[in-house]
C-alpha positions in Angstrom: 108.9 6.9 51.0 108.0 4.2 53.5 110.8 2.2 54.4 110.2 -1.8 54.7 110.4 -1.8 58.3 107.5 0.8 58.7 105.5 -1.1 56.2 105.9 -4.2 58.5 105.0 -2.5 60.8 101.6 -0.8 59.7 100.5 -3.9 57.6 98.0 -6.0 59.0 98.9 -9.0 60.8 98.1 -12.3 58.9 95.3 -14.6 60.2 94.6 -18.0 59.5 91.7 -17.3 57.2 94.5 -15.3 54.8 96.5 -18.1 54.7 93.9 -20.7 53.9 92.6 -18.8 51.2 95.9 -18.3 49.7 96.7 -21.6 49.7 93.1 -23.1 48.4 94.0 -23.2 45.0 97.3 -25.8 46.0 94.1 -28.7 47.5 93.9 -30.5 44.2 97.1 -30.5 44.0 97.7 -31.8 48.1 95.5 -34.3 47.4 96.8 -36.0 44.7 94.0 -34.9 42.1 96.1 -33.1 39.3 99.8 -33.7 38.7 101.7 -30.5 39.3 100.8 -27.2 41.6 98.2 -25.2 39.2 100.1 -21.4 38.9 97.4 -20.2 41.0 98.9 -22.1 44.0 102.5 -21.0 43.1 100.8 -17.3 43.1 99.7 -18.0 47.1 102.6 -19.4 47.9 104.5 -16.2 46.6 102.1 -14.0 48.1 102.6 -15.0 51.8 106.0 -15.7 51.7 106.8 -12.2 50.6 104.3 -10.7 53.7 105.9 -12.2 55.7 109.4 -11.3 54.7 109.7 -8.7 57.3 107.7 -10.2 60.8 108.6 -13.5 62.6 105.2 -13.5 64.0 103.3 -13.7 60.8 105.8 -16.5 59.8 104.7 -18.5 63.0 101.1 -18.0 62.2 101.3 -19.5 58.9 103.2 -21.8 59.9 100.7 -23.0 62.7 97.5 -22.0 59.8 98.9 -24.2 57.3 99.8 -27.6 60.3 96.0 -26.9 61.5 95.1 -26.9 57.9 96.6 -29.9 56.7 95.8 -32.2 59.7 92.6 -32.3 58.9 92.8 -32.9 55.0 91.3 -36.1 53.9 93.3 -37.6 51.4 96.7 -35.4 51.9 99.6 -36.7 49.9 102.2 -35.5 52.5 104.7 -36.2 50.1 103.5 -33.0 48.2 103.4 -31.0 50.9 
């Protein structure tokens, strides 16, 4: 069995078009236009924080994907964020 080190370390790295697809469901509520996170958010939240877990680099790519991302929302509630 793969150990989670060698699973880092054959996974895919995470792009910027993962991250904003995993976080798409979370713009209605970003932007103010329902009152709590829908589960579908809460699902891509979960999702890259656990592959991401293991490598420091994917971490700093969503990290820079998700300041990209929201800098150019219209409409962000940043208090959401």
């Amino acid at each position: 069995m793969a150990t989670e080190t060698e699973i880092s370390v054959n996974a895919a790295p995470i792009t910027c078009s993962t991250v904003t697809s995993s976080l798409s469901k979370c713009l209605p509520f970003l932007t103010g236009k329902v009152a709590s996170a829908p589960s579908a958010c809460c699902t891509g939240v979960k999702s890259l924080y656990n592959s991401t877990k293991t490598s420091k680099n994917d971490r700093i790519t969503v990290c820079n994907c998700i300041l990209k991302t929201v800098s150019s929302l219209p409409n962000l509630n940043a208090a959401r964020v």
